[in-house]
KOLRO-849734 format. One record per residue: x, y, z of N, C-alpha, C, CB in turn. Coordinates in steps of 0.02 Angstrom, whole numbers, plus 32768, in hexadecimal, padded with zeros to 4 digits. Glycine has a CB too. Layout:
# KOLRO-849734
XYZXYZXYZXYZ
...
# end
This chain:
# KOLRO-849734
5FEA2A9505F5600D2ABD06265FFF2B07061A60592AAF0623
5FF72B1205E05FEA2B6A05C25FA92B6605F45FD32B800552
5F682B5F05F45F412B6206205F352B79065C5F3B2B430623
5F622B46067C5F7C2B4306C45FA32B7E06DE5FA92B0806CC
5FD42B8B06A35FFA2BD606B35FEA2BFC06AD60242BED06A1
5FC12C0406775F9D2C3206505FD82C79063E5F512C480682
600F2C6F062560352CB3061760162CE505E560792CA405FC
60282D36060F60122D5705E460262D6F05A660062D7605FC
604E2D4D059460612D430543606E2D21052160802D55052D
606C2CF3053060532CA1051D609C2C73053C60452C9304AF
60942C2F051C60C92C0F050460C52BE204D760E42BF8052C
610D2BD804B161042BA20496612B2B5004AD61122BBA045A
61092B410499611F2AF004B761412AB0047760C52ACA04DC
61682AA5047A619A2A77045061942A34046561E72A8A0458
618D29FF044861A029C4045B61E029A1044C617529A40448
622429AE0478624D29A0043F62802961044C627529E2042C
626929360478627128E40476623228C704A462C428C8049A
62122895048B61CC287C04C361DF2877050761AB282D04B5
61BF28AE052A61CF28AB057361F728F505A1620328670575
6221290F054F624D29460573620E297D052F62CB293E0568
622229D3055B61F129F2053E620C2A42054761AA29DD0561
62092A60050762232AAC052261D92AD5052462642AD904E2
61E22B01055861B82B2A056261DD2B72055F61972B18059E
61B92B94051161CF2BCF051061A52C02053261DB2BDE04D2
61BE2C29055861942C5C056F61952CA4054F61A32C6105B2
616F2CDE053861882D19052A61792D3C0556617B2D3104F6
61772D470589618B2D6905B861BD2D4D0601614F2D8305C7
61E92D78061962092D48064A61D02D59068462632D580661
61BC2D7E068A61722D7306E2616D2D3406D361072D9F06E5
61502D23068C61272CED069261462CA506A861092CE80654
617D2CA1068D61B32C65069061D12C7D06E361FD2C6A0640
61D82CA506F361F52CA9074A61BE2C84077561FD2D06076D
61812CA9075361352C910780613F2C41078660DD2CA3074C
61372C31073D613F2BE7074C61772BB0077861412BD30711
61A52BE1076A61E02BC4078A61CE2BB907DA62222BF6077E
61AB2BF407E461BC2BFA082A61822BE2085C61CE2C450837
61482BD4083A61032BBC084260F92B60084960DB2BDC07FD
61262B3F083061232B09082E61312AE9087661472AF907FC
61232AAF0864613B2A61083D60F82A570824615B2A150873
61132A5207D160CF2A4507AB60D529FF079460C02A79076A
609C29E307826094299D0769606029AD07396080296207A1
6070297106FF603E295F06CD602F291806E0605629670680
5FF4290F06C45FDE28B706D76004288F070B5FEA28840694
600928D8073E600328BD07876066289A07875FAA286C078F
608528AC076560C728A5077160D828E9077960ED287F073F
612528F1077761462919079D614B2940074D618C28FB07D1
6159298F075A615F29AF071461BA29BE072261202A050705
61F529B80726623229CE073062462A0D06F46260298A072F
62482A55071F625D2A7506E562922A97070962272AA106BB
62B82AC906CC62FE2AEE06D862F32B28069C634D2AB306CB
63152B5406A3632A2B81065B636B2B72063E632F2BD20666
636A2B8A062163992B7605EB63BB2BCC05D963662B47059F
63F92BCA05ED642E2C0F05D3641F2C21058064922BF405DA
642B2C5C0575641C2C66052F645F2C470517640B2CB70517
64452C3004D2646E2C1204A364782BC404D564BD2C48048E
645D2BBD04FB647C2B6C051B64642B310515647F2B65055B
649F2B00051064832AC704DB64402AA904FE64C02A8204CB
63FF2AAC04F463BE2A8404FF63EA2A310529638B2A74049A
64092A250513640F29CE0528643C29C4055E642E299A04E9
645929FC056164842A0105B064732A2305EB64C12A1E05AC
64272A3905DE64112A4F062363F32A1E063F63E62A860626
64082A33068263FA29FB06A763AB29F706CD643229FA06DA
638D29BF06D3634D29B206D86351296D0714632B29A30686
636D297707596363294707876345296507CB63A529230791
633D29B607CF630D29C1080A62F929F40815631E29B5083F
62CD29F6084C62872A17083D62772A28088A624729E00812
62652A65086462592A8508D462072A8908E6627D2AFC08ED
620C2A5F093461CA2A6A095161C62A81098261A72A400957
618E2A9A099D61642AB909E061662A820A14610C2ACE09CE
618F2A6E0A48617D2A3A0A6F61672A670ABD61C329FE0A71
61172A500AE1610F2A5F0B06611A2A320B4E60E42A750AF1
61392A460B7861692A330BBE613C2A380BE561A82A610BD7
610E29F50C0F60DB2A0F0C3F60EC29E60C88608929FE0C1F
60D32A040CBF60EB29F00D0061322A020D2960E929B20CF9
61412A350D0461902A350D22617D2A710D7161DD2A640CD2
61B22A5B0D9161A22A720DD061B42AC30DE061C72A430DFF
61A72ADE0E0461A42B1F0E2561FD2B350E1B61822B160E81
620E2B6B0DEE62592B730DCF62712B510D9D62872B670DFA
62512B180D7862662B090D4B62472B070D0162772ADE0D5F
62122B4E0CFC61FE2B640CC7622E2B9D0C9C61C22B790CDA
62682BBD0CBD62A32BD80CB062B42BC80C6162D62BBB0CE4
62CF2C1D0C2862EE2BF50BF5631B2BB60BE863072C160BE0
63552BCF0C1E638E2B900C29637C2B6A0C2F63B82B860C54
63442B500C4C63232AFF0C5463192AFB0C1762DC2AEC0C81
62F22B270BE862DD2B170BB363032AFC0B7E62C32B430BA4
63432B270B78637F2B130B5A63962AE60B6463A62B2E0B5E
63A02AC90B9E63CA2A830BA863972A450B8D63DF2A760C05
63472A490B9763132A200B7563142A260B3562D32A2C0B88
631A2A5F0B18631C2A550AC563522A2F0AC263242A980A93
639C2A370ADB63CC2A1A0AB463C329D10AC264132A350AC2
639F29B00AEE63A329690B0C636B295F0AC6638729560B72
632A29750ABD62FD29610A876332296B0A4B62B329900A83
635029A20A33636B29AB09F0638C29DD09FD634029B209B6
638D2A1509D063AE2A4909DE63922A7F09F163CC2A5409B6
63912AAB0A1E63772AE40A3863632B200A0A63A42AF80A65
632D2B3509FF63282B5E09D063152BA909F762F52B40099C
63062BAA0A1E62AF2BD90A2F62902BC60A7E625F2BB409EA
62872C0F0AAA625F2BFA0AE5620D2C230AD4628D2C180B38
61E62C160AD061A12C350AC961962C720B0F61622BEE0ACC
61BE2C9C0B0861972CD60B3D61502CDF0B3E61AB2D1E0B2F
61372CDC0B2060FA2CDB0B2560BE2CAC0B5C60F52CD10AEB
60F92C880B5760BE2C5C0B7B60EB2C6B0BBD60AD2BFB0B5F
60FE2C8F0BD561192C870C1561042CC60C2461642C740C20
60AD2CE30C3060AA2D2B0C2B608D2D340C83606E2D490BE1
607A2CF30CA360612CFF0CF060882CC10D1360012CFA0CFB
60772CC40D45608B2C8D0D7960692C460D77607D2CA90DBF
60472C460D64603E2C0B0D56603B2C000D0C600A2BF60D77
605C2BD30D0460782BA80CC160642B4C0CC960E02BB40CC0
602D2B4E0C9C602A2B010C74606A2ADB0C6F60122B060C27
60872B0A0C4060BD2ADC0C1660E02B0E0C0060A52AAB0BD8
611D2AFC0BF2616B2B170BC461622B150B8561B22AEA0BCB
617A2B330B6161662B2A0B0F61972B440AFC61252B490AEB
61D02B1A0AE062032B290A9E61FC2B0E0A6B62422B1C0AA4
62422B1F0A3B622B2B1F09FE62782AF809F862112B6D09D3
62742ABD09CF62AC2A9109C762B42A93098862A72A4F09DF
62F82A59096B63032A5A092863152A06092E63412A96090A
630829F4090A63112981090D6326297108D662C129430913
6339295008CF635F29250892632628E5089463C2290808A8
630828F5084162E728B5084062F5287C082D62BF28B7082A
63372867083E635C282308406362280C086E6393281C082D
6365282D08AD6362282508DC632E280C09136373284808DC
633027E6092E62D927D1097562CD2819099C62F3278109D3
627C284009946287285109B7627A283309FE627A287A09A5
62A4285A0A3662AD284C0A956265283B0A9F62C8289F0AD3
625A27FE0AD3621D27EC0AF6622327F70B3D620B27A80AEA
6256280B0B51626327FA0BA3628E28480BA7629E279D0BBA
628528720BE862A5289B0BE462A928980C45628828D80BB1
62E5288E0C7262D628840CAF630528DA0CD662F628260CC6
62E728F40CFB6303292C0D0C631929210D5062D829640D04
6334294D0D84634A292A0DD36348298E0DE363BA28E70DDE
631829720E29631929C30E4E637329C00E7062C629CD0EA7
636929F90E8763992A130EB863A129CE0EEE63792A5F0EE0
636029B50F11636D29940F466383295E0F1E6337298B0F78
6398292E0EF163BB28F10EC9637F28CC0EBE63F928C20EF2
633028DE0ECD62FE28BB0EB662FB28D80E5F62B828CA0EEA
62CF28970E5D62BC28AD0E09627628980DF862EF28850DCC
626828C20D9F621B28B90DA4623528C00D4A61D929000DDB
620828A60D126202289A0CE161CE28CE0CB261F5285D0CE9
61FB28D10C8861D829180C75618E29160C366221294D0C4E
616729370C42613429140C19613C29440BDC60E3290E0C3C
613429290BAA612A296D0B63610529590B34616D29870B36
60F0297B0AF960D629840ABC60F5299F0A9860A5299B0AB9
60F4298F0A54611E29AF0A2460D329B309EE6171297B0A08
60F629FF09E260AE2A0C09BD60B12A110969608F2A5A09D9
607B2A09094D607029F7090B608B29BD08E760802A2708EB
6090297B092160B629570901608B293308CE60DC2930092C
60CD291A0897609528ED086A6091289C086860A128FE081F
6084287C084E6089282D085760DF281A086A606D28020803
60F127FF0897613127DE08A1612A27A308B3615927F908CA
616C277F08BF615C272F08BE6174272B0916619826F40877
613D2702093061332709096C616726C6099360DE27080975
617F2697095A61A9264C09716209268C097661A325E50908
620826AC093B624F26C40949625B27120956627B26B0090D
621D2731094F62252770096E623B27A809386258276809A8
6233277A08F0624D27BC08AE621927D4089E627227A70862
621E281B088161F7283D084F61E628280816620D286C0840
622127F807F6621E27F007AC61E127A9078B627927DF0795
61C2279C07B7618E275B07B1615C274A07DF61AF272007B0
611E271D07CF610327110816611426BF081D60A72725081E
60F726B9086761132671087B6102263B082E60DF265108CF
60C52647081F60B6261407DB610E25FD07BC607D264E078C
6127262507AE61682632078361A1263007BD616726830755
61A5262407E161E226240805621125E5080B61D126360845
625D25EF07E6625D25BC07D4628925850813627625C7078E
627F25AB085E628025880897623D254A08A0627E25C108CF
6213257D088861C9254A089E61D6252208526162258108A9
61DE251F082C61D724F507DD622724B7081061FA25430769
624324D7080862A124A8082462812473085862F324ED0865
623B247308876235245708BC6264246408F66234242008AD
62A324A3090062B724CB0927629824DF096C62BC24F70904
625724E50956620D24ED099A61E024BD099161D725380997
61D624B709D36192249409E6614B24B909D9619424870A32
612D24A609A160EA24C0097B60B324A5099960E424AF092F
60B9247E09C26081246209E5605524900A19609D242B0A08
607F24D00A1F604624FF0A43602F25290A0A606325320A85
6030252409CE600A2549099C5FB9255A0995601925290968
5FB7251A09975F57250B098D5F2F251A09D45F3F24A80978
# end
């Protein structure tokens, strides 16, 4: 991960139960950068990080979610609006962030916020919106930098191999192969 971040004053890295990991930073740029740059993954899983208050106990911070870039494409003429955006983050997870940036001309691809998910949680596959006139249309998105998730229950924390819906016989595995 030092690599990848490359901070300009290093860090050090702790291993301090298999699986959980402190990352000291000496500078805070560097540790904000990262914070705010992610969703990072190692070997293609999810990386879940947090800081930790000075003096605060390492084993009670909490480590269940993790904010991403989800991009919103096809939405119709007025409903590229922050408020739209807001009410879509909170239906995906929690609302973090509208990307001004990408809303710099009249024509717009796509919406791009910035969410926060609980990775205990499935993430949403279906998101159905309704115009003014009571028709409706289904919203298409991407969520960006994602890393391996399990595609039978919709968590972060495994891939389908390991899911212990698909192991329970819970799903029908017969569309696997």
């Amino acid at each position: 991960m030092a690599d990848i971040w490359k901070p300009k004053l290093g860090i050090n890295i702790k291993v301090l139960t298999p699986g959980l990991f402190l990352f000291q930073f000496y500078h805070k740029d560097d540790m904000k950068w990262m914070m705010n740059n992610g969703p990072w993954s190692f070997d293609n899983a999810i990386l879940v990080t947090n800081t930790i208050p000075a003096r605060g106990d390492l084993t009670k911070v909490p480590l269940n979610e993790v904010e991403f870039w989800i991009q919103i494409y096809d939405l119709p003429s007025g409903y590229m609006a922050e408020s739209v955006g807001k009410q879509l983050g909170n239906f995906f997870g929690s609302f973090v962030s509208y990307d001004l940036s990408n809303n710099t001309s009249n024509w717009h691809e796509y919406m791009r916020i910035k969410i926060k998910v609980d990775v205990h949680v499935p993430l949403k596959i279906n998101k159905k919106l309704y115009k003014k006139d009571k028709s409706d249309f289904m919203v298409n998105y991407k969520y960006e930098k994602l890393a391996d998730f399990c595609f039978v229950c919709g968590l972060l924390t495994h891939t389908e191999h390991f899911c212990k819906k698909k192991i329970s016989g819970e799903v029908d595995d017969s569309s696997w192969e």
